[in-house]
N, CA and C atoms as a LAMMPS dump frame, in Angstrom:
ITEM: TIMESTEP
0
ITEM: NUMBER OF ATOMS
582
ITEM: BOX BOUNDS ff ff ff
-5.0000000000000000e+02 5.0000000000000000e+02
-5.0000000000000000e+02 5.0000000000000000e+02
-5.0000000000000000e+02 5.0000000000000000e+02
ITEM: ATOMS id mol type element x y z
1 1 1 N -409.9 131.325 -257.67
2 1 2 C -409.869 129.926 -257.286
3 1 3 C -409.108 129.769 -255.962
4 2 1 N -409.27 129.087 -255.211
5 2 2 C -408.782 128.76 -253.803
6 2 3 C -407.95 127.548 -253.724
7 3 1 N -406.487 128.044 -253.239
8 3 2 C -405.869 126.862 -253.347
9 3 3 C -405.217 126.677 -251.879
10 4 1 N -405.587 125.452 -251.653
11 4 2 C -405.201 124.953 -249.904
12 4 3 C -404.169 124.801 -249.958
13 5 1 N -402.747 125.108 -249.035
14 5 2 C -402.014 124.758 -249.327
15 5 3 C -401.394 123.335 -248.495
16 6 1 N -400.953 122.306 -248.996
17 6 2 C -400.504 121.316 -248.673
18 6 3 C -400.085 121.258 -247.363
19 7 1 N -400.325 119.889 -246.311
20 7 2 C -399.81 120.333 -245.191
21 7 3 C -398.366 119.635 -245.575
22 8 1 N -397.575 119.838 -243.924
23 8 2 C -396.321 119.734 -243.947
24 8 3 C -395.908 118.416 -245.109
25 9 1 N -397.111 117.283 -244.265
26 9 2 C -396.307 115.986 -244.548
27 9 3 C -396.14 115.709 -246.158
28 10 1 N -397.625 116.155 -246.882
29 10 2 C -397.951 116.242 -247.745
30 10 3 C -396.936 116.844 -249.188
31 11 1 N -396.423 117.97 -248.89
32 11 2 C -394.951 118.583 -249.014
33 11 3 C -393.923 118.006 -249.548
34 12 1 N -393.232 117.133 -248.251
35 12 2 C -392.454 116.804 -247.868
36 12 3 C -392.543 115.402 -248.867
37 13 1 N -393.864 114.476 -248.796
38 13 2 C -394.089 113.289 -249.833
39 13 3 C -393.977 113.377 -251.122
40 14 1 N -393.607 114.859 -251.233
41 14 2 C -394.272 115.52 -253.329
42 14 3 C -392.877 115.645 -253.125
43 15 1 N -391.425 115.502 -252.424
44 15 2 C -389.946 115.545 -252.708
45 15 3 C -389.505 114.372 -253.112
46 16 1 N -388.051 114.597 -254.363
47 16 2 C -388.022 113.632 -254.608
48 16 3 C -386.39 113.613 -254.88
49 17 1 N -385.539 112.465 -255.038
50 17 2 C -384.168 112.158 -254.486
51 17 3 C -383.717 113.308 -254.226
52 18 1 N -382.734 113.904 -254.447
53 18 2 C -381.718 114.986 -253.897
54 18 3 C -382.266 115.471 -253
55 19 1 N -383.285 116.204 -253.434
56 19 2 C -383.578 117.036 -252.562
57 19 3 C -384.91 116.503 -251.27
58 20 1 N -385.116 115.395 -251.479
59 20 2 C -385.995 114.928 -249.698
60 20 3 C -384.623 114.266 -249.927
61 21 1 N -383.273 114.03 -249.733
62 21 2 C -382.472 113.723 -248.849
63 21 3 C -381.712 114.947 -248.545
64 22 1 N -381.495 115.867 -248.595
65 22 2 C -381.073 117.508 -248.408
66 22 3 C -382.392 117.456 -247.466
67 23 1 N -383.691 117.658 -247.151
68 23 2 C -384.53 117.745 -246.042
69 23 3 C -384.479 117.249 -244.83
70 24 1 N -383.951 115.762 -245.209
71 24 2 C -384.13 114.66 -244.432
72 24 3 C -382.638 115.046 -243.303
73 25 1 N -381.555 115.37 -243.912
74 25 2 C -380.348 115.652 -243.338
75 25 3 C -380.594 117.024 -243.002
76 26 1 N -381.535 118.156 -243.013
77 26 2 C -381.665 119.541 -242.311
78 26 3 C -382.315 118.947 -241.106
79 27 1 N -382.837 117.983 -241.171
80 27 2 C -384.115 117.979 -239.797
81 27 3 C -382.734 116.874 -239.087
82 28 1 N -382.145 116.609 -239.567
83 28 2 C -381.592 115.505 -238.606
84 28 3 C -380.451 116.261 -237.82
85 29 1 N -380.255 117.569 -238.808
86 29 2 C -379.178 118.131 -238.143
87 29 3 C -379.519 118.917 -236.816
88 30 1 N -380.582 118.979 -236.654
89 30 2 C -381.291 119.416 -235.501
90 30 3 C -382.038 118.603 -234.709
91 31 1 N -381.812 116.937 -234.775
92 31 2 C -381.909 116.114 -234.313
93 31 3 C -380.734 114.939 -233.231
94 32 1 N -379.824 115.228 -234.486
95 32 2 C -378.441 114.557 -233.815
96 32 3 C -377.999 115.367 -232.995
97 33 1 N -378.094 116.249 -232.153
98 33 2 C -377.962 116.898 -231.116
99 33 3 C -378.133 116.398 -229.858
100 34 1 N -379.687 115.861 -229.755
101 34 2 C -380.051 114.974 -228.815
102 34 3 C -379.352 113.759 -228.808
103 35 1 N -379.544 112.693 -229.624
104 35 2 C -378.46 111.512 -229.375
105 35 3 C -377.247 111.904 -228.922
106 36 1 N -376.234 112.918 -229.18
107 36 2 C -375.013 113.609 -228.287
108 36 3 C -374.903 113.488 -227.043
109 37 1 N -376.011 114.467 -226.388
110 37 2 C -376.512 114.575 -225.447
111 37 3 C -376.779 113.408 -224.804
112 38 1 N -377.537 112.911 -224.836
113 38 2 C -377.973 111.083 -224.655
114 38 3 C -376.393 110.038 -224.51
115 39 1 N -375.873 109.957 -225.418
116 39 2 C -374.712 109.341 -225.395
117 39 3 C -373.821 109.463 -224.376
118 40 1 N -373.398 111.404 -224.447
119 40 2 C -372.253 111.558 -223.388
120 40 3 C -372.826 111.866 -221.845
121 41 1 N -374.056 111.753 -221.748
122 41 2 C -374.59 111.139 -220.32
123 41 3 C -374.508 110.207 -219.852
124 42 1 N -375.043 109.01 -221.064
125 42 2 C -375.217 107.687 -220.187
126 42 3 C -374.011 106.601 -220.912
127 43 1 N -372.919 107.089 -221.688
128 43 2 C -371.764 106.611 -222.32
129 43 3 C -372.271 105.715 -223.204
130 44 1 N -373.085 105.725 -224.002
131 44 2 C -374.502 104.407 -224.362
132 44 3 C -373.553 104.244 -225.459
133 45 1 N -372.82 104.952 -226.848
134 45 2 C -372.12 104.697 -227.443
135 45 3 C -371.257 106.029 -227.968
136 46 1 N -370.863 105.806 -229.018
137 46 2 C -370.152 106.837 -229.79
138 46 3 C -371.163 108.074 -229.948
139 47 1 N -371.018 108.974 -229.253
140 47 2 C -371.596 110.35 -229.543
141 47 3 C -371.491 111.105 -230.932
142 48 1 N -370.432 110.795 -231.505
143 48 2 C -370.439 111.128 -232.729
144 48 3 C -371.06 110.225 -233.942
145 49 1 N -371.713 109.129 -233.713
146 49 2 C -371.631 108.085 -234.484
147 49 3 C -372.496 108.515 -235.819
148 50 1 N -373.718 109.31 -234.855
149 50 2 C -374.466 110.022 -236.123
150 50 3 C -374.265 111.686 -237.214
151 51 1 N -373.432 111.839 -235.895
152 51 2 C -372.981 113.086 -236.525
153 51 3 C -372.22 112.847 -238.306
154 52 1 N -371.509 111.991 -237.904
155 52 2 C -370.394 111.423 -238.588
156 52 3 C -371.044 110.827 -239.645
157 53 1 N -372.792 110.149 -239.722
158 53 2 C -373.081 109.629 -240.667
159 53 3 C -373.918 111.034 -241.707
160 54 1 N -374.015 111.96 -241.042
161 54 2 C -374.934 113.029 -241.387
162 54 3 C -373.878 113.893 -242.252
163 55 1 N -372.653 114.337 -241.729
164 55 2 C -371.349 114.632 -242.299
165 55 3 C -371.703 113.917 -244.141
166 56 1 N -371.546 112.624 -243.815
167 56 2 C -371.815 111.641 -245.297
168 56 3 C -372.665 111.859 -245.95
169 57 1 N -373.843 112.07 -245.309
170 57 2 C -375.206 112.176 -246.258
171 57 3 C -374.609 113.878 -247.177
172 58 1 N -374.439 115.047 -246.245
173 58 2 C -374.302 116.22 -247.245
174 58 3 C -372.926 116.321 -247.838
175 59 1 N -372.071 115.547 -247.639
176 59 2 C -371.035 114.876 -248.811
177 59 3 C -371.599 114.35 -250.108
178 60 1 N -372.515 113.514 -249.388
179 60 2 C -373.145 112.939 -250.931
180 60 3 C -373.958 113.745 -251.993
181 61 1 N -374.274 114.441 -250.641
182 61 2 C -375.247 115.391 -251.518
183 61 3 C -374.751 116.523 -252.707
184 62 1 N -373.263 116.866 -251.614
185 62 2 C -372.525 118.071 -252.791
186 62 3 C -371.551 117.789 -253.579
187 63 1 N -371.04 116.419 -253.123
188 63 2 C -370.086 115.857 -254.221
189 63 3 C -370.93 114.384 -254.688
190 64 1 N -371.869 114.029 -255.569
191 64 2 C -372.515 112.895 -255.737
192 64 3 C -371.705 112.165 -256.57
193 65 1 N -370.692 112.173 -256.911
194 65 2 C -369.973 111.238 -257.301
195 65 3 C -368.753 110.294 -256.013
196 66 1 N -368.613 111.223 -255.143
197 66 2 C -368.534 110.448 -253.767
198 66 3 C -368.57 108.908 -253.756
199 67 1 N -367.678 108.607 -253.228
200 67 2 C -367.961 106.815 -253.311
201 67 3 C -368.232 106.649 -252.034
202 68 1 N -369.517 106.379 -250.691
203 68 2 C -370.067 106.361 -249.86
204 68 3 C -370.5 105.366 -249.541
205 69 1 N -370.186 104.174 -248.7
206 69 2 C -370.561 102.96 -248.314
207 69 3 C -372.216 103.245 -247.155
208 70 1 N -373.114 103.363 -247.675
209 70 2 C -374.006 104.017 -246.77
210 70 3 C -374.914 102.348 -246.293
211 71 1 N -374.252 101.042 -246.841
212 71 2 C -375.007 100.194 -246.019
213 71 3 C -374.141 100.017 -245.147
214 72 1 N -373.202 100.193 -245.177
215 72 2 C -372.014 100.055 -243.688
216 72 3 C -372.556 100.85 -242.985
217 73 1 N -372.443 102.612 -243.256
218 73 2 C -373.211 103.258 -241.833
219 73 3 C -374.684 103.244 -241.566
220 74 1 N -375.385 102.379 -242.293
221 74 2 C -376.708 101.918 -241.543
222 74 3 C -376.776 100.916 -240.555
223 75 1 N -374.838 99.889 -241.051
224 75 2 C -374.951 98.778 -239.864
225 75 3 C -374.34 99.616 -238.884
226 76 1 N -374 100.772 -238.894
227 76 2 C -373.332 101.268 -237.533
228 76 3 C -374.427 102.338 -236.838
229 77 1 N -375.328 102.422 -237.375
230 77 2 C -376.308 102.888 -236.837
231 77 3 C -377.215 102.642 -236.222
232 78 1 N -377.53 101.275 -236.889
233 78 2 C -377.873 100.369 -236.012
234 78 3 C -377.794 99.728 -235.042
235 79 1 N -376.424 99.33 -234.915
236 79 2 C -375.643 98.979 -234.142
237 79 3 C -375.607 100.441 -232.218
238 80 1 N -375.597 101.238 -232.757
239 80 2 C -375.148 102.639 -231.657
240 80 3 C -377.373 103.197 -232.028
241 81 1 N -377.867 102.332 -231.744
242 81 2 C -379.785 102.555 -231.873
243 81 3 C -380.053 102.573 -230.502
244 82 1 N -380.301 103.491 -228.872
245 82 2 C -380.427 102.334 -227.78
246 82 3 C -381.615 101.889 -227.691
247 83 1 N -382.066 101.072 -226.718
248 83 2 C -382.842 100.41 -226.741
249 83 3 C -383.773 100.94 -225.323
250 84 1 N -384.625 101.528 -225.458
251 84 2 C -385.623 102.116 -224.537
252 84 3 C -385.798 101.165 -223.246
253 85 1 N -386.097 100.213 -223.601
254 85 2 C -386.074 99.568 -222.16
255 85 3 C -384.828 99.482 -221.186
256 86 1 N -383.762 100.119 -221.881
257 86 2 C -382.197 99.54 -221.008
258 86 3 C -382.819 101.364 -220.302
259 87 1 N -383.555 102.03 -220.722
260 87 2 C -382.986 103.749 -219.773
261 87 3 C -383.984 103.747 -219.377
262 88 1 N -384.27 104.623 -217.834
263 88 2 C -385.319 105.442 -217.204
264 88 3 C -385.365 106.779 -217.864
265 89 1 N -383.93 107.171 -218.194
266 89 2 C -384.16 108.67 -218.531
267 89 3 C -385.242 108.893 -219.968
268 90 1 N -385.862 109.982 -219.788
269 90 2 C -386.447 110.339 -220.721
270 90 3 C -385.421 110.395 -222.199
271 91 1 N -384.659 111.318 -221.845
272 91 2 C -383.36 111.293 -223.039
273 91 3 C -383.324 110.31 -224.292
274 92 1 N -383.674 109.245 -223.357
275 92 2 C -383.509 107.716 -224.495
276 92 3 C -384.336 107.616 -225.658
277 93 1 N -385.559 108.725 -225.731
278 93 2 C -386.801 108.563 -227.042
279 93 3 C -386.647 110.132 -227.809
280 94 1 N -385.585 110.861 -227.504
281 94 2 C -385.311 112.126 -228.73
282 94 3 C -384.367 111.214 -229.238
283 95 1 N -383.109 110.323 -228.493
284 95 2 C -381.953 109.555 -229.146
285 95 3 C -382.241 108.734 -230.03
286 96 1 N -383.727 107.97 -229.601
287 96 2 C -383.885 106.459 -230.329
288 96 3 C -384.701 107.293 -231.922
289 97 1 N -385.452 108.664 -231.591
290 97 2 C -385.869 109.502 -232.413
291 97 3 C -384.968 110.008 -233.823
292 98 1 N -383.647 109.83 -233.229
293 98 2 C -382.755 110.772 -234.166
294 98 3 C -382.026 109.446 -234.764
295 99 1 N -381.736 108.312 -233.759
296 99 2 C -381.213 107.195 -234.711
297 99 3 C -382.04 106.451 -235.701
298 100 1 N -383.243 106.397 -235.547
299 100 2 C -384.886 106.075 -236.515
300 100 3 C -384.346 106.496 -237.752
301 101 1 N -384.414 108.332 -237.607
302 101 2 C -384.281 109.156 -238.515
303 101 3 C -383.262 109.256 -239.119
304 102 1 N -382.276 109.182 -238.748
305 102 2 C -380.573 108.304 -239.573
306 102 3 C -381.009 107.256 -240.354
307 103 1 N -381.32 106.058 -240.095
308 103 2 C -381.859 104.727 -240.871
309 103 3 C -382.222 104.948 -241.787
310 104 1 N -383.458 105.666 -241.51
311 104 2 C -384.604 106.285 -242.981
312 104 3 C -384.257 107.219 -243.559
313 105 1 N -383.016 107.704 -242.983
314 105 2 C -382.296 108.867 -244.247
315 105 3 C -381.645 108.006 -245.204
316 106 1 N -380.914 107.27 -244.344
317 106 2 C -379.945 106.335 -245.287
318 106 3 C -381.142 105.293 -246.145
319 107 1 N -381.638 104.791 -245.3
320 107 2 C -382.454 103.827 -246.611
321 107 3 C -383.068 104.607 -247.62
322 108 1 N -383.498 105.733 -247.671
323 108 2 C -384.018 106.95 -248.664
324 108 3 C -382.917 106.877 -249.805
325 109 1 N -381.545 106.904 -249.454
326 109 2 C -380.502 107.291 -250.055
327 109 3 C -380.311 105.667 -251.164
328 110 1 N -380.652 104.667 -250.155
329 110 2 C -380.318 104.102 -250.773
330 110 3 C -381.761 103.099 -251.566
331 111 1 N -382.74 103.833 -251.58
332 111 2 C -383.545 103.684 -252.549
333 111 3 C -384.313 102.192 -251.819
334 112 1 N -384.593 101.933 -250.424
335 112 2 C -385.215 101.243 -249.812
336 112 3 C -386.534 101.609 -249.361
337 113 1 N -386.416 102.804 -248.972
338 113 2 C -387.329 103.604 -248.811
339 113 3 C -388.017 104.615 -249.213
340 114 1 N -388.844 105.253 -250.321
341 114 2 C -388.74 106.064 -250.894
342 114 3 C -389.38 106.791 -250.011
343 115 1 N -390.029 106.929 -249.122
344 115 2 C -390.805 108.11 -247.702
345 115 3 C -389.882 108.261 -246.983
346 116 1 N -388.766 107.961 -247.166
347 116 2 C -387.828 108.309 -245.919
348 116 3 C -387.938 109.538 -245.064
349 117 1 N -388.189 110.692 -246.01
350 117 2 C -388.079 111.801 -245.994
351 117 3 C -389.222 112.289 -244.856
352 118 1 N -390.584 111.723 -245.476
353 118 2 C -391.64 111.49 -244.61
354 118 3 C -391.465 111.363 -243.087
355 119 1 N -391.007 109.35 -243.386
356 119 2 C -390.923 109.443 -241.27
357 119 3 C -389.753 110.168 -241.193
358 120 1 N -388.446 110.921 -241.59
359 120 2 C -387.986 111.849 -240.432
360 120 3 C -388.496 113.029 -240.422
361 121 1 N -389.482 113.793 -240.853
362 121 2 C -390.399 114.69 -240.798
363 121 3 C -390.806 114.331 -239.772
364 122 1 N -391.712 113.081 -239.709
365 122 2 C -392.846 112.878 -238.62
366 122 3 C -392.263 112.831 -237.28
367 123 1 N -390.742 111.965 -237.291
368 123 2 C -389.969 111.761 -236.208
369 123 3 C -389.189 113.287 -235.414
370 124 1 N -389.372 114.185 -236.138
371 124 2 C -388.388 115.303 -236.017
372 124 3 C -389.888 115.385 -234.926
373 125 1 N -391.068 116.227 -235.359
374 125 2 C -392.117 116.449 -234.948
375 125 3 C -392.767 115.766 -233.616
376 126 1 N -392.686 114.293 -233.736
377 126 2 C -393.316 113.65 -232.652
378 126 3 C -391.97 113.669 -231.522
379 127 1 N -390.85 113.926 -231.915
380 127 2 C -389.708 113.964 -230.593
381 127 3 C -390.289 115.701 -229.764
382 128 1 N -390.76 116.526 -230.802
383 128 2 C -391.162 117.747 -230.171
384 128 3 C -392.405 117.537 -229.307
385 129 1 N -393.24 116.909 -229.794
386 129 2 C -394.641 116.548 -229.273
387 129 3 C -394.154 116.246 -227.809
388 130 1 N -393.912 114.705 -227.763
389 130 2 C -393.11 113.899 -226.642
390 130 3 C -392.65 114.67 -225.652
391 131 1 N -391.848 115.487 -226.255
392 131 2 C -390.915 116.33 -224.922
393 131 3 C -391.721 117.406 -224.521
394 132 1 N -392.593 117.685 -224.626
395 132 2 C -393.544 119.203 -224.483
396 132 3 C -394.567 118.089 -223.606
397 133 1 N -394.978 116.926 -223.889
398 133 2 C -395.621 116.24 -223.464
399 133 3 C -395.507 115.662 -222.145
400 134 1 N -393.927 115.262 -221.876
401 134 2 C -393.207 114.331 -220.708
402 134 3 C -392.807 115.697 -220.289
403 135 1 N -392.398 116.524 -219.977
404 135 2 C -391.991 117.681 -219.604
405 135 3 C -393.322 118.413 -218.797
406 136 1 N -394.203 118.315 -219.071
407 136 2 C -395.166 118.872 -218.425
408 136 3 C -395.863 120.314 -219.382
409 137 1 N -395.034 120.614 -220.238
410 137 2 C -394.754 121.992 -221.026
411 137 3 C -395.853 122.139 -221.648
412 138 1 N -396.59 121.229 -221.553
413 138 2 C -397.869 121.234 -222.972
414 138 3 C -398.817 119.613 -222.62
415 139 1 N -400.074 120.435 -222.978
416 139 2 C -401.077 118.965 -223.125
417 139 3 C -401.494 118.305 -224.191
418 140 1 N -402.164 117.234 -223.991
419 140 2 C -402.308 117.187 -225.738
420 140 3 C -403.627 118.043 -226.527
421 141 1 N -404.308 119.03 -225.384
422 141 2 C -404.925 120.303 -225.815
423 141 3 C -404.237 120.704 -226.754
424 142 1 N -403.022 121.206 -225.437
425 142 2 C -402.354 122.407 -226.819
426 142 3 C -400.708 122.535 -227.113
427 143 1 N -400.869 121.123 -227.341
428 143 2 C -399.09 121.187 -227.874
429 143 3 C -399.167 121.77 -229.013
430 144 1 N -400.043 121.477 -229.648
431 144 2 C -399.955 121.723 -231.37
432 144 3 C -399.252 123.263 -231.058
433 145 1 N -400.363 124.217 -230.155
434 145 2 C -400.012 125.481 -230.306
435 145 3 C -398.715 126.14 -229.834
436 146 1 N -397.819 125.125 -228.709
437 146 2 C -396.955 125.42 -227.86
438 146 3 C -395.376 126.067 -228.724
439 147 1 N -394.945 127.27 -228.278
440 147 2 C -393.844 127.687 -229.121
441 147 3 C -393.124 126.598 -230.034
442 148 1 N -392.449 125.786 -228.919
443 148 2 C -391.527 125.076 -229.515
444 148 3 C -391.951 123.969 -230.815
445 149 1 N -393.341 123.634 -230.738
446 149 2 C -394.307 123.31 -231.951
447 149 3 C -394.45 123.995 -233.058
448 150 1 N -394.567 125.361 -232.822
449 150 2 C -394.713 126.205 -233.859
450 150 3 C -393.295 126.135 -234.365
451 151 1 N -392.476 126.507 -233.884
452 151 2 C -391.357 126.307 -234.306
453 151 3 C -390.821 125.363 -235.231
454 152 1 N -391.485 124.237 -234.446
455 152 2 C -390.58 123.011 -235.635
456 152 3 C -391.456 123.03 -236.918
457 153 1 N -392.783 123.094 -236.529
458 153 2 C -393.472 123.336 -238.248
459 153 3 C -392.825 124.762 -238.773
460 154 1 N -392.666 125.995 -238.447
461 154 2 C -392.264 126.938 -239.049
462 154 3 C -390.904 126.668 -239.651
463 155 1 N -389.828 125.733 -238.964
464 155 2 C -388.92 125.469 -239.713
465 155 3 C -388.953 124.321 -240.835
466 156 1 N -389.76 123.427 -240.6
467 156 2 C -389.5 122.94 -241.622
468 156 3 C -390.301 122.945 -242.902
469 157 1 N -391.177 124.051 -242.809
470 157 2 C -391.999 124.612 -243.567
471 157 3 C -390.817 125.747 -244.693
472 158 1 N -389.785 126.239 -243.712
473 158 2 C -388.609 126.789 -244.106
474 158 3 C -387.938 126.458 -244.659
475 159 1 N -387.717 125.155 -244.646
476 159 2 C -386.597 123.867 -245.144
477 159 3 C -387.126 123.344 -246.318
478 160 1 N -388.547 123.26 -246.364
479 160 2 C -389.388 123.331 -247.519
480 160 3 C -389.031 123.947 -248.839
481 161 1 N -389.302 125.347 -248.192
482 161 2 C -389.392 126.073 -249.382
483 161 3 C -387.876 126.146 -249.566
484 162 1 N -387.03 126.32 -248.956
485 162 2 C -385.367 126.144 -249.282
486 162 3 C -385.073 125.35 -250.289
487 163 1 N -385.549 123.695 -249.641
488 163 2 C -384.992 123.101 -250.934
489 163 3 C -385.714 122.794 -252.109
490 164 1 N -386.692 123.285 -252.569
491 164 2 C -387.737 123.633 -253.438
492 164 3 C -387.097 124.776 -254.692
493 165 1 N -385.928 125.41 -254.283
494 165 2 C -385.484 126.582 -255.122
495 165 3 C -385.164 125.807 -256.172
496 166 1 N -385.018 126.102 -257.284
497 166 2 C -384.286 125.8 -258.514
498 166 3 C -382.715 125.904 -258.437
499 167 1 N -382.205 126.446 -257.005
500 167 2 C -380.629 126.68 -257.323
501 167 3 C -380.267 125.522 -257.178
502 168 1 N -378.644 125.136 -257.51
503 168 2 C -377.894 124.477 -257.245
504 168 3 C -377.535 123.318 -256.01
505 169 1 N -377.763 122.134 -256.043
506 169 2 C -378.126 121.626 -254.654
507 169 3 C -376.583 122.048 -253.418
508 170 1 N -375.637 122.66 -254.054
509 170 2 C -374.715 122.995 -252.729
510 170 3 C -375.111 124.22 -252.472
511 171 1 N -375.534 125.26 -253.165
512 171 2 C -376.28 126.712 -252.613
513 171 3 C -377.881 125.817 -251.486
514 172 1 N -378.431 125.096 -251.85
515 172 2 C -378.771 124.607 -251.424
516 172 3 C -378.417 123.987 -250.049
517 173 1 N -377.829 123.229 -249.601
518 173 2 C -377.4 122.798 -248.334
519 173 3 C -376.8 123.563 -247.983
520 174 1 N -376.063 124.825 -248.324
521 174 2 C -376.054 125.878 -247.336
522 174 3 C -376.829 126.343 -246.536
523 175 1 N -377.896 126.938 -247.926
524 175 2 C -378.588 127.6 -247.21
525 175 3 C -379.629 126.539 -245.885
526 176 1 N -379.657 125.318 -246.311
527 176 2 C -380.313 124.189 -245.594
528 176 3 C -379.634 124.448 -244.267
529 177 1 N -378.092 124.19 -244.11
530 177 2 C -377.728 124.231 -242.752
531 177 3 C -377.663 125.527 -242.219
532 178 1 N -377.954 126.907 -242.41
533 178 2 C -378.475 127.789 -241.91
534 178 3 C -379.834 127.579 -241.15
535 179 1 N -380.512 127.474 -241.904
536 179 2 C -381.759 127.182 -241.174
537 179 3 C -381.249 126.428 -240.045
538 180 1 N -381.529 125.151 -240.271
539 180 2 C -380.945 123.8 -238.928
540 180 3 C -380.498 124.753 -237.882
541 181 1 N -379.467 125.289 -238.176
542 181 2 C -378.684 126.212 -237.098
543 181 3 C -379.024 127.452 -236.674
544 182 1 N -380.412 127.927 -237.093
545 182 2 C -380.935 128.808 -236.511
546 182 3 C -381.979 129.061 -234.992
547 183 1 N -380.841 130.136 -234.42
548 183 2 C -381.618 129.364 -232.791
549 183 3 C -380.798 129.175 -231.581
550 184 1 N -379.788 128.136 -232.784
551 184 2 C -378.857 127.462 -231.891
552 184 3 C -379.483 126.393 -231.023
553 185 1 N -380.791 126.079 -231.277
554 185 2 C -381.398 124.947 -230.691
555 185 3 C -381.568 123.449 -231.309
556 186 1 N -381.627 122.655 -230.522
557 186 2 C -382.208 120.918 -231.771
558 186 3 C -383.939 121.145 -231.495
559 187 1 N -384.235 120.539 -232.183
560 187 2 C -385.381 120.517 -232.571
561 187 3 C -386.542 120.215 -231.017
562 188 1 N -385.833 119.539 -229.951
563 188 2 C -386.742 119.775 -228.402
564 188 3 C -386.156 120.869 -228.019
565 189 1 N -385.197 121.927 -228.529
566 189 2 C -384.735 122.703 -227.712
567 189 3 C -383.681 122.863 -226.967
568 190 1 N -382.463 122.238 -226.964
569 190 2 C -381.752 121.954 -226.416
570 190 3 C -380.79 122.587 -226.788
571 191 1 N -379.675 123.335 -226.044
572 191 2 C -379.008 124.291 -226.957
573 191 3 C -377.612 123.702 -227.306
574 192 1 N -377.084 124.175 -228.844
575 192 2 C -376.162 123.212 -229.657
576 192 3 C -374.96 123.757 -229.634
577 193 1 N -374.074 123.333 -229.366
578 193 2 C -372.938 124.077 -228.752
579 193 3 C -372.001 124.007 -230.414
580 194 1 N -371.533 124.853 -230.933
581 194 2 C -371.347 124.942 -232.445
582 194 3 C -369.565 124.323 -232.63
């Protein structure tokens, strides 16, 4: 019998609490890199703002009894979101990419969203597209095929099967932030200073 196997997104939609928010916080951790970047260029806000909310999410994740105000750091996430029309720089749509993907982690978490997991999949992906795209690096021939493409599906095809194990969800986000940190790159490539 022949069995297709599911694509990414598809995957990623069949996860369910713990663990598509353990996904959702691997892809972001290779996301909040860029907003950093973005921030301590154009001073737009707190460079750490997301780091700091991502910190929370795998708190919650390994101590779930945690008492975590996560609609407060959605208003501060909101709040530190920029707004594309204030920048020329390109920079401003991996940032506005990774603060999206904060939101919909947190609303995931907090049971607003149950695809959360979904758009920061899609968002991790289309910030790769974008930059291979505006960069000159790739057409829309053949981004699909372009390293840094393969890459982000190969990782989170990785991140997949990671948190898919039956172990323990803190063996789990270990092994989750291994991955993320493999490379030493964010997810356009950008290298992450540890």
């Amino acid at each position: 019998m022949l069995t297709t196997k599911l694509s990414t997104f598809a995957q990623v939609r069949a996860l369910e609490g713990a663990d598509a928010i353990a996904f959702s916080a691997a892809l972001l951790q290779r996301m909040v890199p860029n907003y950093q970047l973005f921030c301590e260029l154009t001073e737009f806000a707190e460079p750490d703002t997301l780091s700091k909310g991502l910190d929370l999410i795998w708190e919650s994740l390994c101590s779930p009894k945690s008492k975590i105000n996560f609609a407060t750091q959605l208003e501060k996430v909101e709040e530190a979101t920029p707004d594309v029309s204030d920048y020329d720089s390109f920079g401003v749509y991996p940032a506005l990419d990774a603060a999206i993907a904060m939101s919909s982690a947190i609303n995931l978490i907090m049971k607003v969203d149950p695809h959360g997991a979904v758009v920061v999949s899609k968002l991790s992906q289309g910030s790769v597209e974008a930059y291979l795209l505006a960069s000159g690096e790739a057409t829309e021939d053949d981004v699909k095929t372009h390293p840094l493409m393969q890459f982000e599906i190969a990782i989170q095809q990785e991140l997949l099967d990671a948190v898919t194990t039956k172990a323990p969800m803190t063996q789990k986000v270990a092994k989750l932030k291994i991955i993320a940190a493999s490379e030493g790159i964010s997810n356009i490539g950008l290298e992450i200073n540890p």
